[in-house]
Backbone as JSON, one array per atom type, in Angstrom:
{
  "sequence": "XXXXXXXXXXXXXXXXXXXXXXXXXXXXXXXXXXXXXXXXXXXXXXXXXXXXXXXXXXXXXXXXXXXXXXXXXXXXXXXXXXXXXXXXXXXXXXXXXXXXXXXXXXXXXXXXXXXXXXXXXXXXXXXXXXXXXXXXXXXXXXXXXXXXXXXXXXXXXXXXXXXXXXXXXXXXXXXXXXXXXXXXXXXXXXXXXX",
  "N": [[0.83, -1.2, 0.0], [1.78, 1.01, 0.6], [3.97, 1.6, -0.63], [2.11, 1.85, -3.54], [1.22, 4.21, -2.62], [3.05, 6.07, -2.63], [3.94, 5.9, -5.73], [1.87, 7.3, -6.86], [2.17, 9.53, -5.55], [4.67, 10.17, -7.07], [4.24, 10.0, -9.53], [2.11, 12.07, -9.83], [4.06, 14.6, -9.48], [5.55, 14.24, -11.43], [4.21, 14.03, -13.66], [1.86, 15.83, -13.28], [-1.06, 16.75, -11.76], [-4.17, 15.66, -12.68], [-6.06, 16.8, -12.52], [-8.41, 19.87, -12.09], [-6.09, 20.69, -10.31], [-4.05, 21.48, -11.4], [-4.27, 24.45, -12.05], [-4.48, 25.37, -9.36], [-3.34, 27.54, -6.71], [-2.09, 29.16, -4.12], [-2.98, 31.41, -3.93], [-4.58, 31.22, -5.79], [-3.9, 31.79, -8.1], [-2.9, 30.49, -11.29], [0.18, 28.05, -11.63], [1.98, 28.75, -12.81], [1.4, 31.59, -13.12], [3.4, 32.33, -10.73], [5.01, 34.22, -8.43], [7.72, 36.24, -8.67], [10.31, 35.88, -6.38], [13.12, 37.15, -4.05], [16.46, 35.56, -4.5], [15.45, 33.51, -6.41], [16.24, 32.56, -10.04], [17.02, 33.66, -12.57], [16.36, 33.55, -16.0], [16.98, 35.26, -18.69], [16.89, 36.89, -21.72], [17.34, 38.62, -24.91], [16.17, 38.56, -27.99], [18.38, 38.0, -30.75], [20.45, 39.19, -29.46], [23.23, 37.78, -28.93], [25.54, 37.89, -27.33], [24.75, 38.38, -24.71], [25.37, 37.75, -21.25], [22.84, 35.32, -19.89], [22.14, 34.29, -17.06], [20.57, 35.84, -14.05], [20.31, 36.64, -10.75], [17.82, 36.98, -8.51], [18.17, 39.58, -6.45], [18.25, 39.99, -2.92], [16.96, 41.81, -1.74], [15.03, 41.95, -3.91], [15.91, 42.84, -6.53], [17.71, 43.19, -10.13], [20.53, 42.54, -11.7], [20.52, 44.88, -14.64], [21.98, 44.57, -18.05], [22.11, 47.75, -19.68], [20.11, 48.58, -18.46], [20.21, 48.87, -16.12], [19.43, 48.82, -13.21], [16.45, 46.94, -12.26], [13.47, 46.43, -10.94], [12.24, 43.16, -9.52], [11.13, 41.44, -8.1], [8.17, 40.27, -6.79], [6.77, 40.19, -9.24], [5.23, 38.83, -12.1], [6.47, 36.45, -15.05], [6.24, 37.27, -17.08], [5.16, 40.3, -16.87], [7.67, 41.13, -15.57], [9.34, 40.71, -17.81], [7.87, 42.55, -19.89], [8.11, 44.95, -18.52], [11.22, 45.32, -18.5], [11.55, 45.46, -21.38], [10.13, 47.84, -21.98], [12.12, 49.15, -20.76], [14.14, 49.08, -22.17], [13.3, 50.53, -24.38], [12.61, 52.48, -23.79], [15.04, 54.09, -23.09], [16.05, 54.23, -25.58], [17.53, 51.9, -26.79], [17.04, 49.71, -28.15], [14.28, 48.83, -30.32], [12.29, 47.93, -31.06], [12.52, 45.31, -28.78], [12.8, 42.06, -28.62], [11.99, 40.03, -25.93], [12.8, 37.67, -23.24], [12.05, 35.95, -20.49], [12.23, 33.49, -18.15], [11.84, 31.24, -15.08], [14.62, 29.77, -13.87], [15.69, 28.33, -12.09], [14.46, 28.11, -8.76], [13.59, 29.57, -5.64], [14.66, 28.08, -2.38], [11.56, 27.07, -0.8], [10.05, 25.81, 2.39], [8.34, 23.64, 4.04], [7.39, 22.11, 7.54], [7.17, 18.98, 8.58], [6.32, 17.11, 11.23], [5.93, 15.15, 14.13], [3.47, 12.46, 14.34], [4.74, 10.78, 11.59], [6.6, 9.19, 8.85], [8.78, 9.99, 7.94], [9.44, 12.63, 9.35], [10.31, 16.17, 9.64], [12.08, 18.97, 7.46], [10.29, 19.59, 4.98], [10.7, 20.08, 0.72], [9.14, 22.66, -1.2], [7.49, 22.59, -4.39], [8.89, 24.93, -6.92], [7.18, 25.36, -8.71], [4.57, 23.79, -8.86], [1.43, 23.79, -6.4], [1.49, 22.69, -3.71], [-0.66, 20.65, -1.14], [-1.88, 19.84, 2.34], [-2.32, 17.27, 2.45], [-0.79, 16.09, 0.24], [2.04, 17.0, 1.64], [2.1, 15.39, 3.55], [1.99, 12.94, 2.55], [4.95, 13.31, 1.48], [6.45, 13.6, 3.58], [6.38, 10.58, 4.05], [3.84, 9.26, 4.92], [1.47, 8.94, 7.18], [1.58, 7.77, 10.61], [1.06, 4.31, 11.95], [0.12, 5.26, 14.62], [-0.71, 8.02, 14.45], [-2.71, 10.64, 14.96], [-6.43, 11.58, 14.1], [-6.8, 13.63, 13.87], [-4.83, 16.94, 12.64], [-2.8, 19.2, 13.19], [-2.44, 22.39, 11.91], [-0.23, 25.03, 11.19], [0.05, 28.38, 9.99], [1.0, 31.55, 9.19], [1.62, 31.94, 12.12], [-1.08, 31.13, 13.42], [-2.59, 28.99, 14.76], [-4.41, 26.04, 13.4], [-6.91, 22.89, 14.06], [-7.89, 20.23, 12.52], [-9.53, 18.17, 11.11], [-8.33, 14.8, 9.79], [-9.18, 12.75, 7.91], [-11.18, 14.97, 6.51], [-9.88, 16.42, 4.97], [-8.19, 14.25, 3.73], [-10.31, 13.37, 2.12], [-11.28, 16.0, 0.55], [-11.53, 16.61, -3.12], [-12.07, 19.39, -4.39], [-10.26, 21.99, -6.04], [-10.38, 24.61, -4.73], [-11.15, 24.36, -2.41], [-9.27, 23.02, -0.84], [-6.22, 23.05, 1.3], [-3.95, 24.92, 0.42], [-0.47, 24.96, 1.5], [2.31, 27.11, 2.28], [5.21, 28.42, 2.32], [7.13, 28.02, 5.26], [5.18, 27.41, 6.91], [3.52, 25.07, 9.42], [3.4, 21.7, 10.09], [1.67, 19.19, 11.94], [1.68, 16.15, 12.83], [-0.98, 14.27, 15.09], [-0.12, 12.19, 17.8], [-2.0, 9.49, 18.69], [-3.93, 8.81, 21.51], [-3.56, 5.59, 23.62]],
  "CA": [[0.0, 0.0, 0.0], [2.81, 2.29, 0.79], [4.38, 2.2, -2.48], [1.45, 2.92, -4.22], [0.84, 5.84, -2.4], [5.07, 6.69, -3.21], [4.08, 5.89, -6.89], [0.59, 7.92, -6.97], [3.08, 10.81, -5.75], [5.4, 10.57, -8.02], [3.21, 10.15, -10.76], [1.84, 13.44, -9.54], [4.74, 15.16, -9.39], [6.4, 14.14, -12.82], [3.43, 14.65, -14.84], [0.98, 16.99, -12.67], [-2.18, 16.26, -11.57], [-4.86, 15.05, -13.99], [-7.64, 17.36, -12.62], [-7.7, 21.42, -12.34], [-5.49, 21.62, -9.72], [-3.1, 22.32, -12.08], [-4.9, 25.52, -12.15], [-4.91, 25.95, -8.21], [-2.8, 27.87, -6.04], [-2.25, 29.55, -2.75], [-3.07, 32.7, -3.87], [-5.69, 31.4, -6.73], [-2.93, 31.96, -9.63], [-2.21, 29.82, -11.77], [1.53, 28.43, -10.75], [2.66, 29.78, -13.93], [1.7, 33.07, -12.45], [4.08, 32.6, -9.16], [5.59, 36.25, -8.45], [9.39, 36.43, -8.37], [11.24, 35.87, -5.07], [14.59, 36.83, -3.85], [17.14, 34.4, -4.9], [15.53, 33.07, -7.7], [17.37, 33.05, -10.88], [16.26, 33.93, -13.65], [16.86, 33.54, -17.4], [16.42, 36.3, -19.79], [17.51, 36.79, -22.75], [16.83, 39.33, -26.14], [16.32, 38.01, -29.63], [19.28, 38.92, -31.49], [21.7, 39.7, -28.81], [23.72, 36.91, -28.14], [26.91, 38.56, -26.37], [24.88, 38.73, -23.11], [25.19, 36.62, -20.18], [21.99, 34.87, -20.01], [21.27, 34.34, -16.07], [20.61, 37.04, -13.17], [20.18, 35.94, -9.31], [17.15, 38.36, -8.19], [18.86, 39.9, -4.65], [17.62, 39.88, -1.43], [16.06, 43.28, -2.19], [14.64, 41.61, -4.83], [16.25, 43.48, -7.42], [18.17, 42.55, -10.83], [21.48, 43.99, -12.59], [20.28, 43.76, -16.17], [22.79, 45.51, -19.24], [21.75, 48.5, -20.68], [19.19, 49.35, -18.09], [20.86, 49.16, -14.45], [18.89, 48.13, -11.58], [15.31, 46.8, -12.32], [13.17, 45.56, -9.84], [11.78, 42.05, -10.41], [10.58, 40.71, -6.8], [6.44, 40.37, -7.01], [6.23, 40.32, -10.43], [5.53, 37.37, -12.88], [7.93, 36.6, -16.01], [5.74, 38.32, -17.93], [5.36, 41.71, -15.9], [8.96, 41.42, -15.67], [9.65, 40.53, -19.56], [6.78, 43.68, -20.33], [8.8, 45.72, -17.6], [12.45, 45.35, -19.13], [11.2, 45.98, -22.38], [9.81, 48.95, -21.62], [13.06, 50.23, -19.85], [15.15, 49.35, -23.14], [12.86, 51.09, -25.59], [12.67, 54.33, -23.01], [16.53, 54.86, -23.0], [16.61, 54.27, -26.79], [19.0, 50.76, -26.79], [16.27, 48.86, -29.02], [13.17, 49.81, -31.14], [11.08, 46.83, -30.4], [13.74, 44.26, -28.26], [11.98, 40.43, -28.34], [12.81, 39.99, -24.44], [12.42, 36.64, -23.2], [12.28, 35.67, -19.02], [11.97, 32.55, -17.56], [12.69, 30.69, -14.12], [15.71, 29.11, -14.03], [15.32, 28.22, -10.72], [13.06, 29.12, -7.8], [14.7, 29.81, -4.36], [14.22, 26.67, -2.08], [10.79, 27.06, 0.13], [10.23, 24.31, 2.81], [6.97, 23.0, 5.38], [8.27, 21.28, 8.63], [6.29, 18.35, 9.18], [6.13, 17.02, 12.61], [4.57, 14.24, 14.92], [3.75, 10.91, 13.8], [4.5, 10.79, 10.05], [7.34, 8.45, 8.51], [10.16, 11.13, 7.57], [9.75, 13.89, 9.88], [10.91, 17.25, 9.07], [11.44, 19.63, 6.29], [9.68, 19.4, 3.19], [10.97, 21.14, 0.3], [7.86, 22.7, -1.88], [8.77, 22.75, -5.76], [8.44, 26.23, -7.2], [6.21, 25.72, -9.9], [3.46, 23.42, -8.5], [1.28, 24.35, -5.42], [0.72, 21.71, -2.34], [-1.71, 20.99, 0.01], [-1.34, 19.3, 3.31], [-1.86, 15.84, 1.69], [0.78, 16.11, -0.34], [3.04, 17.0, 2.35], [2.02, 14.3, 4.46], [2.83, 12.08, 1.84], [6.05, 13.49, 0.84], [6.93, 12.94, 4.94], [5.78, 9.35, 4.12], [2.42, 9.32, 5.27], [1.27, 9.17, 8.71], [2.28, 6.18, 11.08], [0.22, 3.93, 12.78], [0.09, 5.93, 15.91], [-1.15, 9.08, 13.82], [-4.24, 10.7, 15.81], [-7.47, 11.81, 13.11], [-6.93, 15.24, 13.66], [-3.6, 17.12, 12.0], [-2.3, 20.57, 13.39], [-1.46, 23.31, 10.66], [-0.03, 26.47, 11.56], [0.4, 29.35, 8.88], [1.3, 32.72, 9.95], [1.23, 31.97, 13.77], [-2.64, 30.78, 13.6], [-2.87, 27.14, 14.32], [-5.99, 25.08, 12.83], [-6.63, 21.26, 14.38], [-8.04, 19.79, 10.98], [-9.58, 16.35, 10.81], [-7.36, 14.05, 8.72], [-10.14, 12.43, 7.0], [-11.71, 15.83, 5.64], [-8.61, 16.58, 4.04], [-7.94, 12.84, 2.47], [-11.75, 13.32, 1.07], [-11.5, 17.07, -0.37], [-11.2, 16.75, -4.28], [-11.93, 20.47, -4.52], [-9.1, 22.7, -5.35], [-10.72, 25.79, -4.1], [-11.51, 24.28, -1.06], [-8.11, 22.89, -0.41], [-5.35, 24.36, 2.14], [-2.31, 24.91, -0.27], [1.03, 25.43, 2.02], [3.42, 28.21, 2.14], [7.02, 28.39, 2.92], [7.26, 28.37, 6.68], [4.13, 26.91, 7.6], [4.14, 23.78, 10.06], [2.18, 20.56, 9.9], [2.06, 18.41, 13.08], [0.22, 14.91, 12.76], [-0.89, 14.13, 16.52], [0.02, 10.61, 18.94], [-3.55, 9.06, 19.13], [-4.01, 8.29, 22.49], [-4.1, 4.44, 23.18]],
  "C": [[0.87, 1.26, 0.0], [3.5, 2.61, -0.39], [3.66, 2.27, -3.65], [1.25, 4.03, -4.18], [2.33, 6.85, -3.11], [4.66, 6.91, -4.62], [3.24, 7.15, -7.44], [1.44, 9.49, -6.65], [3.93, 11.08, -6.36], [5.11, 11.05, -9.24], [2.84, 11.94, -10.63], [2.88, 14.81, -9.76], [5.5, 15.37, -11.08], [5.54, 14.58, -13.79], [2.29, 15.22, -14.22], [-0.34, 16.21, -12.15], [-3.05, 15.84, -12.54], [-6.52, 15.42, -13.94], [-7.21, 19.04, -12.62], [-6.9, 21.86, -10.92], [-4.09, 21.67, -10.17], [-3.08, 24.37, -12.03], [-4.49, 26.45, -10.61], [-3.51, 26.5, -7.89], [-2.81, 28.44, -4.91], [-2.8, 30.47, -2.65], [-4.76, 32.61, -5.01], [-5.49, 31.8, -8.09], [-2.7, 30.54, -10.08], [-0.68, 29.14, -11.67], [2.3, 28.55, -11.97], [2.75, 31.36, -13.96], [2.57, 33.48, -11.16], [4.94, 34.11, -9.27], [7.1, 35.58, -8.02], [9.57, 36.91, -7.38], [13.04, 36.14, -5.09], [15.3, 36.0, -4.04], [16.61, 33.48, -5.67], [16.35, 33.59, -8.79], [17.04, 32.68, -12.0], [17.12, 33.6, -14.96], [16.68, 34.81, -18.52], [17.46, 36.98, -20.64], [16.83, 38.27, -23.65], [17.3, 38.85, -27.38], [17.37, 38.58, -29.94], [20.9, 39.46, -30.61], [22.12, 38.64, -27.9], [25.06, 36.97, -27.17], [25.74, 38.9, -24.93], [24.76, 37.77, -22.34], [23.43, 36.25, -19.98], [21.13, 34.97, -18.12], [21.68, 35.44, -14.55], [19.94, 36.24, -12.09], [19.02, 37.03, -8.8], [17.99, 38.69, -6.88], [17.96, 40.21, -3.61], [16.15, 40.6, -1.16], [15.14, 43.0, -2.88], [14.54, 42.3, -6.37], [17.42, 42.66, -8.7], [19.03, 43.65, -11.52], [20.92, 43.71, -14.1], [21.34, 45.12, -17.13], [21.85, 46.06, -19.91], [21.01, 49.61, -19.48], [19.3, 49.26, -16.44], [20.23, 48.4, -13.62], [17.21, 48.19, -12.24], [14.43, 45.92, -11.23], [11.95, 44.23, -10.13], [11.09, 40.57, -9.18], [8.93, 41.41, -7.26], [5.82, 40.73, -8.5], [5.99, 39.25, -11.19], [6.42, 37.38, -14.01], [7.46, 37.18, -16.69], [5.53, 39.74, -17.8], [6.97, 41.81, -16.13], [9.33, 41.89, -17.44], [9.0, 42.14, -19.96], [8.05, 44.74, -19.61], [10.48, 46.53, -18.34], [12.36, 45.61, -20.35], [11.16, 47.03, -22.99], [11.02, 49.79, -21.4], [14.19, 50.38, -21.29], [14.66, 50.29, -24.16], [12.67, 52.44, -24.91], [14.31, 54.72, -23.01], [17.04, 54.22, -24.53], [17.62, 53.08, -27.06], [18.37, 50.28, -28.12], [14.88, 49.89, -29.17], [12.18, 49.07, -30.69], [12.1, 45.18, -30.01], [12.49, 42.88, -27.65], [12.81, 40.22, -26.88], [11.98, 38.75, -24.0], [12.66, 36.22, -21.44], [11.63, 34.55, -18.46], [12.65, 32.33, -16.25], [13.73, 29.88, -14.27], [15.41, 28.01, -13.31], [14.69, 28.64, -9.5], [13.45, 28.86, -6.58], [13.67, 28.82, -3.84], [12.91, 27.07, -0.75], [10.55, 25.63, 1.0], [8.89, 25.02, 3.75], [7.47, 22.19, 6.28], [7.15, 20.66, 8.74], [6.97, 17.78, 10.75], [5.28, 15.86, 13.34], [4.37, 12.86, 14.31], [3.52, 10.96, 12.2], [6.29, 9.87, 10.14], [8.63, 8.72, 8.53], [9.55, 12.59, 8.46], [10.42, 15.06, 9.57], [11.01, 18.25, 7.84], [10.89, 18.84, 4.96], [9.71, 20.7, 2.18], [9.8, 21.17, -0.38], [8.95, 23.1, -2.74], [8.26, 24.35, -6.13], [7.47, 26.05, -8.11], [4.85, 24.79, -9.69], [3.06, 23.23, -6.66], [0.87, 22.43, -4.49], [0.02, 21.69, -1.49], [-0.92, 20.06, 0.96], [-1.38, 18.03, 3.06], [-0.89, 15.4, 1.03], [1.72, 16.42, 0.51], [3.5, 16.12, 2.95], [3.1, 13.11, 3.66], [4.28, 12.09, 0.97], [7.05, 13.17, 1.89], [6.66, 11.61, 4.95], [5.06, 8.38, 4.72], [2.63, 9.21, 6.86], [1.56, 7.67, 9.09], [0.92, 5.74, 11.39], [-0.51, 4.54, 14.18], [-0.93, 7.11, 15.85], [-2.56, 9.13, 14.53], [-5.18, 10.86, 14.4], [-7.35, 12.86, 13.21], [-4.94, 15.87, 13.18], [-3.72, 18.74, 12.64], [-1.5, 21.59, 12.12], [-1.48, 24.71, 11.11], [0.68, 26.98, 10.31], [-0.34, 31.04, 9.66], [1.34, 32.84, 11.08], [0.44, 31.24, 13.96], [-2.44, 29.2, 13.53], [-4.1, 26.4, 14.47], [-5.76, 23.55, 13.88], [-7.72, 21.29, 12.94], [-8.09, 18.34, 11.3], [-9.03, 15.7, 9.22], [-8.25, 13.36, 7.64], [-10.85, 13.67, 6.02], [-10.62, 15.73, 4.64], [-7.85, 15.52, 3.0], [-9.71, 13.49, 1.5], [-11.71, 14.61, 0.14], [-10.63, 17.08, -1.49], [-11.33, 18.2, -5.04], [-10.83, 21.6, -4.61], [-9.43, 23.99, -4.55], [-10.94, 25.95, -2.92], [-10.11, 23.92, -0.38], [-7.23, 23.65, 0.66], [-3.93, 24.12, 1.61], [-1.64, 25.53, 0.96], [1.8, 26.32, 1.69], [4.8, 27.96, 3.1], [6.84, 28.85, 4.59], [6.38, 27.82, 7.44], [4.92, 25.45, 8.52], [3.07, 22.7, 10.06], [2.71, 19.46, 10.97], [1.05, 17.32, 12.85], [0.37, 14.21, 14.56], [-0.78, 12.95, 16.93], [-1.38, 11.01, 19.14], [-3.31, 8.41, 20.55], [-4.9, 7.11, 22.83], [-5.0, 3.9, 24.31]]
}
């Protein structure tokens, strides 16, 4: 049973889900819309101009050196905002007339969920940048809950901690209803008392 569930997540993972929560996210974006974080690292390029270094680290600040056009800022934006953005900045200081500008993730700075409590693998869980998780998926990325595991699951995000019956959360096929995870959150599965 256990390495179906391993497979059923992998599966998931390699080729996405196979309903709309491709669609879902934390925020209700698409995760093709995720906003640019610090220490991601970006790709971007312009048609035609192959003398430039290709990838930029956003900084802390969440800012980017880009040639031509200095300091652009590129934290909370998507690649397209950005791409639109940089565009913009080359055709206002005259470099290009109409510059094909191209921005992708490279990479997406490493977010993690601490699981906790009776689950298989204890501890962090990294989330991938480009598809969103719920607390099921975490569980099972800690490799599922033990035997011991109470029916109710503790999730704290921003401070606020929920108790959450473990069964709702196996049953909800809804992504809207879902509780996608964010970087920092914590997920505790409780000792059932015997």
């Amino acid at each position: 049973m256990k390495g179906a569930v391993t497979a059923i997540v992998l599966l998931w993972f390699c080729c996405g889900p196979l309903t709309a929560q491709n669609q879902a996210s934390t925020n209700g974006l698409a995760a093709t819309d995720r906003k640019i974080a610090p220490n991601d690292l970006l790709e971007i390029t312009i048609t035609g101009e192959a003398g430039l270094q290709p990838d930029y680290r956003v900084s802390a600040s969440g800012f980017i050196q880009f040639p031509y056009v200095e300091t652009v800022e590129a934290k909370g934006l998507t690649t397209d905002e950005l791409r639109d953005r940089i565009r913009q900045l080359l055709i206002q200081k005259e470099f290009f007339v109409d510059p094909q500008v191209i921005v992708t993730v490279k990479e997406y700075r490493q977010d993690y969920v601490r699981v906790i409590g009776q689950v298989n693998r204890p501890g962090p869980v990294q989330l991938p940048g480009d598809k969103p998780m719920d607390i099921m998926d975490v569980i099972a990325f800690a490799g599922g809950t033990t035997r011991l595991a109470k029916s109710k699951v503790e999730y704290t995000h921003n401070g606020v901690t929920k108790s959450i019956p473990l069964d709702k959360l196996k049953k909800e096929n809804d992504p809207a209803k879902k509780i996608w995870v964010q970087s920092g959150d914590i997920i505790e599965v409780k000792e059932s008392a015997l």
